[in-house]
C-alpha positions in Angstrom: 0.0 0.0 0.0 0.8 3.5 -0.7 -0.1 6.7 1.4 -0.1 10.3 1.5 -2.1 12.9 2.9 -3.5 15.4 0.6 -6.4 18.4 0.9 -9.2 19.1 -1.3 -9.8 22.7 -2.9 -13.1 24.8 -3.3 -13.3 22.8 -6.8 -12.8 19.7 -5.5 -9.3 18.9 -6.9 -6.9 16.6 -4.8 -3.4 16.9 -5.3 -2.5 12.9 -5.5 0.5 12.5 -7.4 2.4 10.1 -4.9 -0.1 8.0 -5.0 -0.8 8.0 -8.9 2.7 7.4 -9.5 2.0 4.0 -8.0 -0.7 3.7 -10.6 -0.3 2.3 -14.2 -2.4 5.3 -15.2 -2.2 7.4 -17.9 -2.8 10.9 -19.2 -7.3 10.4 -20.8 -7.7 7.3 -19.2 -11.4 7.5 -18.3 -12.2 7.4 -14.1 -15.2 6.6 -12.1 -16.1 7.6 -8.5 -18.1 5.8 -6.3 -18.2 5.6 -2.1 -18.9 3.2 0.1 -19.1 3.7 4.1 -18.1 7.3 3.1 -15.1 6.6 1.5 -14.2 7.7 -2.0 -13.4 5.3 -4.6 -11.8 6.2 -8.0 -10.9 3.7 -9.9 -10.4 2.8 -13.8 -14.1 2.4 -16.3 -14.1 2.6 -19.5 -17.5 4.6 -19.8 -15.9 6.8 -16.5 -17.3 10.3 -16.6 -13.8 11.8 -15.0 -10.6 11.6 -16.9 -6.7 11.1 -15.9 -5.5 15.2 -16.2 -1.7 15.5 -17.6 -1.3 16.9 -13.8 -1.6 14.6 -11.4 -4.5 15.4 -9.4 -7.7 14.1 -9.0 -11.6 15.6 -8.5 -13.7 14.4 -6.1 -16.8 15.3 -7.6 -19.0 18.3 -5.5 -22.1 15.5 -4.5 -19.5 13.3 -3.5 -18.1 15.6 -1.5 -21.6 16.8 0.1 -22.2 12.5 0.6 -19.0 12.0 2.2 -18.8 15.2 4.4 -15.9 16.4 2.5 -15.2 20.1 3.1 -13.2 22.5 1.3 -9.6 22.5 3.4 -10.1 18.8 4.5 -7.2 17.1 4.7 -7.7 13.1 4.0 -5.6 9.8 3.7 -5.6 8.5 0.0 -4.6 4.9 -0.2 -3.6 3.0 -3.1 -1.9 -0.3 -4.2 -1.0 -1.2 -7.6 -2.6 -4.7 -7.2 -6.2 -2.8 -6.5 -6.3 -0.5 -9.5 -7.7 2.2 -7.3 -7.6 5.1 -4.9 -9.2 5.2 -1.8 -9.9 8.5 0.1 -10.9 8.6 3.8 -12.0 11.8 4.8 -11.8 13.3 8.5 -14.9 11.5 9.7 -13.8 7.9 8.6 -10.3 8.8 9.9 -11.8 9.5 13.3 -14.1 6.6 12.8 -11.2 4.3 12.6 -9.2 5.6 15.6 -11.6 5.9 17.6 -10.3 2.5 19.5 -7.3 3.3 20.1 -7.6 6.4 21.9 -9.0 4.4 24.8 -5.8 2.7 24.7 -3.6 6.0 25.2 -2.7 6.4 28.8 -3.8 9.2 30.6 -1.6 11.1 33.7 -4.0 10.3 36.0 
């Protein structure tokens, strides 16, 4: 797996290219977004309404954003691995989410 942390702009564009580097993606190769548990999955599809920009940055689509609780400013873990073909985003609240175990685990000075 491959991570970085990255934040999302007014017009939804994700600066990503650590993780697309990863990626055997190239320049007009056609994307798709889709979520599941509020996190953002882009991933190759032939019929994919986003494209691979010569930059390497990615656009989380504005109802996306709005379904995920993605905010302009956000900063997020993208995940990738050349084996899945795709990026994973988990915004703030899935972050949280997921540590929320361990911070009973942290000892306090009591």
């Amino acid at each position: 797996m491959v991570y970085a942390i990255s934040r999302v702009d007014e017009s939804g564009v994700v600066v990503a290219a650590h993780v697309l580097d990863r990626l055997d993606w190239r320049t007009g190769d056609r994307l798709a977004v889709t979520t599941a548990r509020n996190i953002v999955m882009i991933h190759l599809k032939r019929d994919g309404l986003q494209v691979v920009p010569k930059r390497r940055l990615l656009v989380i689509p504005a109802a996306t954003r709005r379904t995920c609780g993605i905010q302009t400013g956000d900063s997020f873990m993208l995940a990738t691995a050349a084996d899945l073909d795709t990026v994973l985003i988990h915004p703030p609240a899935v972050l949280d989410w997921t540590m929320t175990p361990y911070r009973n685990e942290i000892p306090s000075d009591d």
